[in-house]
C-alpha positions in Angstrom: 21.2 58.5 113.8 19.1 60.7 111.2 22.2 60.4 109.1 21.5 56.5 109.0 18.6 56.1 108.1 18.4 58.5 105.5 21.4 56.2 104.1 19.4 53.1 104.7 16.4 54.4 102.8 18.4 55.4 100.3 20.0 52.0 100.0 16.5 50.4 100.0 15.2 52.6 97.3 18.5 51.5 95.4 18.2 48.3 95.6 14.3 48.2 94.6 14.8 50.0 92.0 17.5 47.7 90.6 15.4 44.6 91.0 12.7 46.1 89.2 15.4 47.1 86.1 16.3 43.6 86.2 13.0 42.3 86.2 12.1 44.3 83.9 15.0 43.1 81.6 14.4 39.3 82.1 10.8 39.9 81.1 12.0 41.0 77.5 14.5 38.7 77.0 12.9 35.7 75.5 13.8 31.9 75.0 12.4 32.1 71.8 12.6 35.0 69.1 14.1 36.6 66.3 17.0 38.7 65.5 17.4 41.4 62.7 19.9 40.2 60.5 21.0 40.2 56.9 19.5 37.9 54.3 23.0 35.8 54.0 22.7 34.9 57.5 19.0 34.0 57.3 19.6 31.5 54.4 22.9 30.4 55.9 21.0 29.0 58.7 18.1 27.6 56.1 20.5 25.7 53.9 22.6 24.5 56.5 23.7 20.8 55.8 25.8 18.2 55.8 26.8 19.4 52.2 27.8 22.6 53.2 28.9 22.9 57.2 29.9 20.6 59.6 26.7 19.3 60.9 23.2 18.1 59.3 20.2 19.9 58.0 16.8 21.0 59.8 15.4 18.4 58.0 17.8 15.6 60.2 17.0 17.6 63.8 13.3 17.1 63.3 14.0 13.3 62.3 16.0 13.2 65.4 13.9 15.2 67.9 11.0 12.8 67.2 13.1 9.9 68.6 14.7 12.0 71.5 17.9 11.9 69.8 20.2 14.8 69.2 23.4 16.1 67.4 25.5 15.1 70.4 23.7 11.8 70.1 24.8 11.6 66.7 29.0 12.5 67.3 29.3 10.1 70.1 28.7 7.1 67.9 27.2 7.6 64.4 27.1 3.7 64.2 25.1 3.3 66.6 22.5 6.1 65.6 22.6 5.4 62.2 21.6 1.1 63.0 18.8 2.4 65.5 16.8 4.9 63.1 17.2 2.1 60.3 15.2 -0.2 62.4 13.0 2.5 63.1 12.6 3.1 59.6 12.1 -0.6 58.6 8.2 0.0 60.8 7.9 3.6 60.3 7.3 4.5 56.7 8.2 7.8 56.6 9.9 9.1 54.0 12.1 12.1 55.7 13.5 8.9 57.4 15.6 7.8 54.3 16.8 11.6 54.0 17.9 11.9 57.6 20.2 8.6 57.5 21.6 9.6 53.9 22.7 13.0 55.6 24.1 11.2 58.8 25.4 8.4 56.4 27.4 11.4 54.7 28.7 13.5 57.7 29.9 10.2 59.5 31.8 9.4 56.1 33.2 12.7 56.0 34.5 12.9 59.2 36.1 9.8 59.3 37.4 10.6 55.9 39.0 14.0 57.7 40.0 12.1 60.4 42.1 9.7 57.8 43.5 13.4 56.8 45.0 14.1 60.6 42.6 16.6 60.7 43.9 18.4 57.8 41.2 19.1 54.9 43.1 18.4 51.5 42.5 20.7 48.8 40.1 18.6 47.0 38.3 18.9 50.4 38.6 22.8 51.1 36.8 23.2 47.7 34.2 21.3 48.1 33.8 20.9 51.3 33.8 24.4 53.1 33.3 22.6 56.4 35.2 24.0 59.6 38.2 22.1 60.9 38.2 22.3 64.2 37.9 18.9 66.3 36.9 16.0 64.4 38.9 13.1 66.1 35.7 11.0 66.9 35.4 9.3 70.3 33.9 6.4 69.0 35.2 3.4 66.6 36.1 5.0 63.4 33.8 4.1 60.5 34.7 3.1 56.8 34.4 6.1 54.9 33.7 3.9 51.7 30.6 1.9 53.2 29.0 5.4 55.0 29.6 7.3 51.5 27.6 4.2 49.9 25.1 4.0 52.6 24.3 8.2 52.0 23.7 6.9 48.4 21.6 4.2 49.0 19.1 5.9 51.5 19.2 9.3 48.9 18.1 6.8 45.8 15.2 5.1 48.3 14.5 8.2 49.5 13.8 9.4 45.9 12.9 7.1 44.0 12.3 4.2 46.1 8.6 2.7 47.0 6.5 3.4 49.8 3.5 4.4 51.7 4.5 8.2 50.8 5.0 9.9 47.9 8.2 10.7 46.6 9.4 14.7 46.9 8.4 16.8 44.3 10.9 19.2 42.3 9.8 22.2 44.3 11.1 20.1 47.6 14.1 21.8 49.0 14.8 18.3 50.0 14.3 17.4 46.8 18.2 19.0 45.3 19.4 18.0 48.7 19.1 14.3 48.1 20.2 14.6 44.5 23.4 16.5 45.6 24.0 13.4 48.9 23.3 11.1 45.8 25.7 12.4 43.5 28.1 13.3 45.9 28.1 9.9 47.9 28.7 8.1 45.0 31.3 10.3 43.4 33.2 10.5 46.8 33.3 6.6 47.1 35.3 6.0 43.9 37.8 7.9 45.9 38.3 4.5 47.8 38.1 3.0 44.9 41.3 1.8 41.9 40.7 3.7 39.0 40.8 0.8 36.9 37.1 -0.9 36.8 36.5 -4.3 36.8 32.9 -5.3 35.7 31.7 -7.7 37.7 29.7 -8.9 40.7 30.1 -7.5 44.0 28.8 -7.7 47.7 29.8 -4.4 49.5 29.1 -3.8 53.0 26.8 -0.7 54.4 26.5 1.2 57.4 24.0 -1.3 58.4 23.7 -4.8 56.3 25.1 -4.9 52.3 24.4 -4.6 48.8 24.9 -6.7 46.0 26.8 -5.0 43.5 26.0 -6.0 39.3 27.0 -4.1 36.3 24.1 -3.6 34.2 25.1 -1.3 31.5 28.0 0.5 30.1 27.3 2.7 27.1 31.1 4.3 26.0 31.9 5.9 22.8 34.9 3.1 22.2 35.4 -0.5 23.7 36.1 -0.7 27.6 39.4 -2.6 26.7 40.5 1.2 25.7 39.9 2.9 29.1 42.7 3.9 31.1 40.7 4.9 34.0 37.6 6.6 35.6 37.6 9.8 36.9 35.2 11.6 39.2 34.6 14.9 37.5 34.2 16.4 41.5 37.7 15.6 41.8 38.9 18.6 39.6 38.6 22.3 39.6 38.9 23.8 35.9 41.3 26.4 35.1 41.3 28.6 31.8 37.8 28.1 30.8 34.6 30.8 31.7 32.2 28.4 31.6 32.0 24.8 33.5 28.8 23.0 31.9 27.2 21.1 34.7 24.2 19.2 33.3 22.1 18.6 36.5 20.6 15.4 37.3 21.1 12.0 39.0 24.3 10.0 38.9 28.0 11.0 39.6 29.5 12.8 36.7 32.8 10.9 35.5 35.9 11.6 33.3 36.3 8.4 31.3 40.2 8.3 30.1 41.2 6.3 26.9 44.6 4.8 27.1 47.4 6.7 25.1 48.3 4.6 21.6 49.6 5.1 18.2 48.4 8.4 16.8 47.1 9.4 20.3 50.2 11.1 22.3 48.2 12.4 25.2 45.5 10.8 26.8 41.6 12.0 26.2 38.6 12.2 28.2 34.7 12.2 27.3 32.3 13.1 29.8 30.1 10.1 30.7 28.0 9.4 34.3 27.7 6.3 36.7 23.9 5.8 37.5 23.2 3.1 40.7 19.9 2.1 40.6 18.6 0.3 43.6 16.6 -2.8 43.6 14.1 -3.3 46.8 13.5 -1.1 49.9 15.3 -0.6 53.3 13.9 -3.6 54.6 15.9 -5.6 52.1 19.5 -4.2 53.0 19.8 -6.5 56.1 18.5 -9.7 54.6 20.9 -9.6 51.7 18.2 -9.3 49.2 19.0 -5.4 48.4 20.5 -5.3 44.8 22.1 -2.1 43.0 22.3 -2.0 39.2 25.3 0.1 38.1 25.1 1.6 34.7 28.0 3.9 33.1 26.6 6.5 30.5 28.4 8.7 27.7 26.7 11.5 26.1 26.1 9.5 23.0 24.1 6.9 24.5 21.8 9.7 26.7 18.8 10.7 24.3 17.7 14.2 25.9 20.4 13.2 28.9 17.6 11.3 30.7 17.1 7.7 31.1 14.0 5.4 32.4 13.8 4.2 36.2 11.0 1.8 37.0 9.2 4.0 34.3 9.9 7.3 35.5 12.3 9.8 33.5 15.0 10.6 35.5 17.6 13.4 34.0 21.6 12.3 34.4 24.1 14.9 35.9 27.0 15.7 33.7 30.2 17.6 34.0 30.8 18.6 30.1 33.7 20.9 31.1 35.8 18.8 33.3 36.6 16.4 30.4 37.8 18.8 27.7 40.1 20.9 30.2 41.7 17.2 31.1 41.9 16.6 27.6 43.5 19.8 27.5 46.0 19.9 30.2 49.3 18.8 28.2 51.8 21.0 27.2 52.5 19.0 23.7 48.3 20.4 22.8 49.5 23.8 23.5 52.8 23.7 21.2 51.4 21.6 18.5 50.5 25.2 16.5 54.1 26.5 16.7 55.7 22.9 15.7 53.6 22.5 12.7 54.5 26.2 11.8 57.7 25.7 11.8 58.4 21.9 10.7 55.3 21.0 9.0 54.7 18.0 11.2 54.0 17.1 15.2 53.2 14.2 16.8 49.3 14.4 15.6 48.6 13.6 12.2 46.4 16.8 10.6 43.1 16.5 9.7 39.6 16.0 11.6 39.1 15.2 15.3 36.2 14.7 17.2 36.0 16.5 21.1 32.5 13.9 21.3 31.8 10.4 19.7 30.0 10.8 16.0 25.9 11.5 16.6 23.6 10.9 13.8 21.1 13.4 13.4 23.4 15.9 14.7 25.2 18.8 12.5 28.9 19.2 12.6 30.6 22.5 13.3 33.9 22.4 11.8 36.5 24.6 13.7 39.7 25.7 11.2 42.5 27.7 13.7 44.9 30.4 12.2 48.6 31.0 11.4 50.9 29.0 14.5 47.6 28.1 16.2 45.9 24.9 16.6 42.5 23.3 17.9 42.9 24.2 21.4 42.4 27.4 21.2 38.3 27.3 20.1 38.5 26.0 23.5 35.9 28.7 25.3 34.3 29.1 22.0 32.8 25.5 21.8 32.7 25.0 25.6 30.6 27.7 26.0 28.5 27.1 22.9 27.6 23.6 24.0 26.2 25.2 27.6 23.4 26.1 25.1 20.5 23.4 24.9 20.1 24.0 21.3 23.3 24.1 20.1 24.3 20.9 22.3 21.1 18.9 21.3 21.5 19.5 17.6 25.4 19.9 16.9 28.5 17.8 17.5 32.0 19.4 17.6 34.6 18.8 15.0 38.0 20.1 15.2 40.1 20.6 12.4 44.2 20.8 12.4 46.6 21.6 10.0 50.2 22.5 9.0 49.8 26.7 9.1 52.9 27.0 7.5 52.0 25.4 4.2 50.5 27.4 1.5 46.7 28.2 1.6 45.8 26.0 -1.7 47.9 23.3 0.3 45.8 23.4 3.2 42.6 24.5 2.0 42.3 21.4 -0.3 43.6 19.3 3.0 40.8 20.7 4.4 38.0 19.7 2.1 39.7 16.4 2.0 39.1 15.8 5.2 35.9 16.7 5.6 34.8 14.3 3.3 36.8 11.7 4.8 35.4 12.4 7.8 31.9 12.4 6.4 32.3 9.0 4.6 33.5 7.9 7.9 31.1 8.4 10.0 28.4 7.8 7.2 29.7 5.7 4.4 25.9 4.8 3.1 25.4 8.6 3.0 21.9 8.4 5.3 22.4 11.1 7.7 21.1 14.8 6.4 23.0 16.3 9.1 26.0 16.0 7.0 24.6 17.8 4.4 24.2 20.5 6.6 27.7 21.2 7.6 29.3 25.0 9.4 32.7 25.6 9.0 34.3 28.3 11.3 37.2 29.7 10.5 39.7 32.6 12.3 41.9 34.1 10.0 44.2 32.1 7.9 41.6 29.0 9.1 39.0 31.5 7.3 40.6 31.7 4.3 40.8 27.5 4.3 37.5 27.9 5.1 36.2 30.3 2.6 37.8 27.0 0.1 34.9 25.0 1.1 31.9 27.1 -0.3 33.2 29.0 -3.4 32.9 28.4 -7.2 36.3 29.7 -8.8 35.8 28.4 -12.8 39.3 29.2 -13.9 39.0 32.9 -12.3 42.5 32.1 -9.8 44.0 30.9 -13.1 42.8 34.2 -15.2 44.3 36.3 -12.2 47.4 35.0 -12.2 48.4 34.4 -16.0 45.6 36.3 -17.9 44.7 33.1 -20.0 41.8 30.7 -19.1 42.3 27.1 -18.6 41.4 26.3 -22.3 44.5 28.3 -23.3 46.8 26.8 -21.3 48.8 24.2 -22.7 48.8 21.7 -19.4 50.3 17.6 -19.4 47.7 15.7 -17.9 50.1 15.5 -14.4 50.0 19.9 -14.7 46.3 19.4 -15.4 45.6 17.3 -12.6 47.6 19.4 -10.2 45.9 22.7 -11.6 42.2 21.2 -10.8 43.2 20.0 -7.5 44.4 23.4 -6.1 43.4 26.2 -8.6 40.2 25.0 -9.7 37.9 24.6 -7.0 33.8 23.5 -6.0 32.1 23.9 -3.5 32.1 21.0 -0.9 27.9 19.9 -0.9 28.2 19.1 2.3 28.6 22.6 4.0 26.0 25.0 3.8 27.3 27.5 5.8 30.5 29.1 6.7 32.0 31.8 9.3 35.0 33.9 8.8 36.0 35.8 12.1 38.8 38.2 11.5 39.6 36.7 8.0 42.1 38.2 5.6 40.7 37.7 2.7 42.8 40.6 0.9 45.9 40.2 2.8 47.2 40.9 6.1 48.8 44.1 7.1 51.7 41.9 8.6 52.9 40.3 5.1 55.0 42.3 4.4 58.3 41.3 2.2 60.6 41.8 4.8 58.5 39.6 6.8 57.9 37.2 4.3 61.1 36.9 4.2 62.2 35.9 7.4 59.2 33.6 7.6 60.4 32.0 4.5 63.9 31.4 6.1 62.7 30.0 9.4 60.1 27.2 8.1 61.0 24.1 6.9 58.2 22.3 5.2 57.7 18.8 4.0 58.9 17.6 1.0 55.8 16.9 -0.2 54.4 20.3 0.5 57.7 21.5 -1.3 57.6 19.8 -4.6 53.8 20.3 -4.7 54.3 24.4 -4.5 57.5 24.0 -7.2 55.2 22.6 -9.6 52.7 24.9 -9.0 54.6 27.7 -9.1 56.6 26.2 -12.4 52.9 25.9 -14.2 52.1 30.0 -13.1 55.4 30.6 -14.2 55.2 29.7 -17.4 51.9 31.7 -18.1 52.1 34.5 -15.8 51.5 38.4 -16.4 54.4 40.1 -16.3 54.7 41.5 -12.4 52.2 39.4 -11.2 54.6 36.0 -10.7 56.8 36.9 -7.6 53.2 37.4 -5.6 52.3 34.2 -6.8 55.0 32.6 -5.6 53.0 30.8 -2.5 55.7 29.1 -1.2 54.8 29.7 2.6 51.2 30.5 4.0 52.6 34.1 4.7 53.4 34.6 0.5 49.8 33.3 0.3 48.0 36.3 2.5 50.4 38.5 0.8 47.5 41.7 0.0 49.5 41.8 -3.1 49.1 37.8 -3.9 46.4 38.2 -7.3 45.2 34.3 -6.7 44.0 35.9 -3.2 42.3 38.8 -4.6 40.3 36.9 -7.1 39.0 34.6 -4.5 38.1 37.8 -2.5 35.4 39.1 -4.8 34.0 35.9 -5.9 30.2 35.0 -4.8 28.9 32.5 -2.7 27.5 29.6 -4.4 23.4 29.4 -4.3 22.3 27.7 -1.4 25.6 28.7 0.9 25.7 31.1 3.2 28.1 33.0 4.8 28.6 35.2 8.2 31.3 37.9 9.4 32.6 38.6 12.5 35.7 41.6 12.4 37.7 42.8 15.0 38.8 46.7 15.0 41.1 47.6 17.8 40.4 50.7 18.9 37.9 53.8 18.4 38.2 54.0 14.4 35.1 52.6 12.5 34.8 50.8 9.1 35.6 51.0 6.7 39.0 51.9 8.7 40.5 50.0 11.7 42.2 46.9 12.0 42.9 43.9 14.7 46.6 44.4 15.0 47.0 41.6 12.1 43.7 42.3 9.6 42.3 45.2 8.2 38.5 46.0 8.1 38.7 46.6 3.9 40.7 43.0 4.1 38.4 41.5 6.4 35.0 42.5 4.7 32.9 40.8 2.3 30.3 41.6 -0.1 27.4 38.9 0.0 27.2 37.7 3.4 24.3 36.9 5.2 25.5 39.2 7.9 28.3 41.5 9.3 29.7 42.1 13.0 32.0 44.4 13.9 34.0 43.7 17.4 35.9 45.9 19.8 38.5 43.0 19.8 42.4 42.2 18.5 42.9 39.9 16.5 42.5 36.9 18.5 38.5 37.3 19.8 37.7 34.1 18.9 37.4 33.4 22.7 36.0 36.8 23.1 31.9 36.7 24.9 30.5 39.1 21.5 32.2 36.8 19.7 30.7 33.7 21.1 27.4 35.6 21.4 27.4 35.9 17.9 28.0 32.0 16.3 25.5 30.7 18.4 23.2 33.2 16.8 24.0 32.0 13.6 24.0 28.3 14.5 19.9 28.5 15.9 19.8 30.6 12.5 21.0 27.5 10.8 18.7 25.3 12.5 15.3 27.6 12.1 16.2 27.1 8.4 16.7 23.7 8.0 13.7 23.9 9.6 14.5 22.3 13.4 13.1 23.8 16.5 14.0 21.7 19.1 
């Protein structure tokens, strides 16, 4: 019996002094606290949205918590949540309102859209849309993805911009970017439901709740809208092969607007431009009929400052600068055109100036020249990343120049300045615009040498090299004389004032060589008219030429002409640049040796260098750097150094 109770008491004492752990536990575990956690977390849970998981912001919960609704609320039939806070909304003036049925507007669409999928994101989807993918089959009537991604646009712009008793969110408004991104989005996402091909006219498209009329109020393109093969949304792609995408952020739905394929144009081309909604009346007005939406379509060219004027407030545009070039881009026949004109003198492009952007008055044209079996394509990075700069995209347009690599330099080089001027007179034929006065040319290696064509002063100086005798002594035919001014008598162009030559050989190339020459000769096949211009060229320097000096002057390919033995080169080597022209280097040394030694793999640092430049960079790079991030680093220098002294600071 003593043994029993001891056992008993024992048990008590057990058991008490379990309760009072347990008692003690459940008065420090909280319904409400915190928990130490890292800062990804934290902000995970702060910018949680429908934009970037699978259910709305805090911003929604409050909106719903106010009216006793909740999430589950919200899943078992958006329809009918999304009609009763749009009543609600109608009386209560709010703004956070507008926000909380954009979101819901958005979610719905994007689950219905998922459920179209079989549950199965796409890869469009899995990029932009990191949502989880577990259930989404709703229970409820599915909804039109294209009228709920409308609706999330409609209530963002009212929301935004629209009247009311409150004030519109300021810039430092988290909610602020959130509506701009369900804006931009919305509308972007609901030309998926829609043909590429646009038809402007009148519509009446359904919402969530009531409808919209639908007018076209603008449409500002760089070339007539019978030319456009279709309308992209710029969300729609993920770039490849480029460092840099250029989003330009704002209001509207960045767009890829395609130009049809036609003579001269083998591969279809894209400018960036933006599709702008701008609503007309308050929520009230979406069930009676009387809401109205104002669509406008924007290129670049028509965007002063890439803003534009809403009921006289200055709203900035998003634009996607990158997505169009790298669709331009994406064809094989861009990427061969280098090698093809190498080797036959001809592709399906015809050479000379072209445009990545419509012609901009006021704005000063760098002209890109590639090298030896290159083309256009490959300034790529260079000029994408240049125009993420403000100042270099506010104050310079692009201009792309191609040529046949495997002609002779004189050949090209006076192509070149041809075209320039064309392009000029083109774009300006009464001459008003100082910008093109005010011209850069950029060229990488043999393009540097066309280049270096442009701003030079030769007198007869090629002609002395070559034969010894000046121009007077020569006894020329008028046809001889007219050639010999044309391609060994050269001005400067007065419309460039400044030039770049990155990895130039302006004394040769280490890779001329005769045996290489040789083979080079054998394998191209230029035009006729390249031929018989070089055979009278070469018969006038033949006639006149110092003894030893005429097989080097024998330029019958572009390789003979960067021959370090060609005297025509030489001569153009040590001449100065012209007053009021100035020019840059950038050099490329392979390797730990430092100038003067080194080379690229192609170009030496003594062939590369030149006395009277404005400046000199040397690169850790091969010969190909002009895609290179010092390389880069360094032309945009130069271009703001062009503009401070033309004396433009904006």
């Amino acid at each position: 019996m003593y043994w029993f109770k001891r056992f008993f008491i024992l048990q008590i004492r057990v058991l008490t002094f379990s309760g009072l752990i347990a008692f003690i536990g459940f008065g420090c575990a909280t319904p409400v606290g915190v928990n130490k956690v890292n800062e990804e977390t934290v902000y995970k849970q702060i910018d949680a949205s429908a934009l970037t998981s699978n259910t709305f912001s805090s911003y929604t919960a409050v909106v719903l918590h106010r009216y006793g609704l909740n999430e589950s609320d919200f899943l078992n039939d958006p329809r009918q949540i999304i009609s009763k806070l749009h009543k609600i909304a109608c009386d209560d003036h709010r703004r956070d309102l507008l926000l909380c049925l954009s979101e819901m507007c958005f979610l719905a669409a994007w689950r219905a859209e998922a459920a179209l999928e079989n549950q199965f994101l796409d890869a469009r989807e899995q990029y932009y849309y990191p949502f989880e993918s577990n259930a989404i089959q709703p229970p409820h009537e599915p909804v039109n993805p294209r009228d709920y991604y409308l609706g999330s646009a409609v209530y963002a712009y009212l929301f935004l911009l629209g009247r009311g008793e409150e004030a519109p969110p300021s810039s430092f408004d988290r909610r602020f970017r959130l509506a701009c991104d369900l804006y931009n989005r919305s509308l972007s996402n609901r030309m998926y439901f829609t043909n590429q091909k646009i038809t402007f006219k009148d519509y009446i498209l359904p919402l969530p709740v009531g409808e919209i009329h639908i007018t076209f109020k603008t449409v500002e393109m760089p070339w007539n809208t019978d030319e456009l093969e279709a309308v992209l949304p710029a969300d729609a792609f993920e770039v490849h092969g480029l460092s840099v995408r250029n989003r330009i952020s704002g209001m509207g739905a960045p767009i890829l607007a395609v130009r049809k394929k036609g003579p001269g144009k083998p591969v279809s081309s894209a400018v960036p431009a933006t599709v702008f909604i701008e609503v007309k009346g308050g929520i009230q007005d979406i069930q009676t009929g009387k809401c109205l939406g104002e669509v406008s379509i924007y290129s670049p060219k028509s965007m002063e400052g890439n803003e534009i004027m809403v009921d006289g407030k200055s709203v900035p545009l998003e634009i996607d600068m990158t997505a169009p070039i790298a669709y331009s881009l994406n064809d094989p026949v861009l990427w061969n055109l280098g090698r093809n004109l190498m080797r036959f003198g001809r592709s399906q492009f015809e050479p000379g100036i072209y445009s990545i952007q419509p012609y901009e008055p006021g704005r000063i044209p760098i002209v890109f020249v590639h090298g030896t079996m290159s083309s256009p394509v490959w300034w790529a990075e260079m000029f994408n990343s240049l125009l993420s700069d403000l100042q270099v995209r506010q104050n310079f347009q692009i201009w792309l120049y191609l040529y046949d690599s495997g002609k002779p330099v004189a050949l090209s080089a006076a192509h070149l300045r041809d075209s320039i001027q064309d392009k000029v007179r083109q774009c300006d034929p009464k001459g008003q615009d100082p910008a093109l006065k005010n011209i850069v040319v950029i060229g990488h290696s043999q393009g540097g040498l066309l280049t270096r064509y442009t701003a030079i002063e030769t007198g007869d100086a090629v002609l002395r090299a070559i034969t010894g005798k000046s121009l007077d002594e020569l006894d020329l035919t008028p046809q001889q004389m007219e050639i010999v001014n044309r391609y060994a008598i050269i001005h400067p162009l007065p419309e460039v004032r400044r030039v770049v030559f990155i990895s130039t050989p302006h004394r040769g190339s280490i890779l001329a060589t005769d045996f290489v020459r040789r083979i080079v000769t054998r394998l191209i096949s230029l035009p006729r008219d390249a031929l018989q211009i070089s055979t009278e060229l070469f018969s006038i320097y033949e006639r006149f030429s110092l003894e030893g000096k005429l097989k080097w002057s024998m330029a019958r390919t572009s390789i003979d002409s960067m021959s370090p033995d060609n005297p025509a080169l030489l001569a153009v080597a040590d001449l100065p640049f012209p007053p009021g022209i100035k020019g840059h280097s950038i050099i490329a040394i392979k390797g730990d040796e430092k100038p003067p030694e080194g080379d690229d793999g192609v170009v030496s640092y003594r062939s590369a260098h030149l006395e009277g430049v404005e400046s000199e960079l040397v690169v850790p790079y091969g010969h190909s750097c002009q895609m290179q991030p010092l390389v880069i680093e360094e032309v945009r220098r130069i271009l703001i150094e062009h503009l401070r002294d033309q004396g433009i600071k904006k």
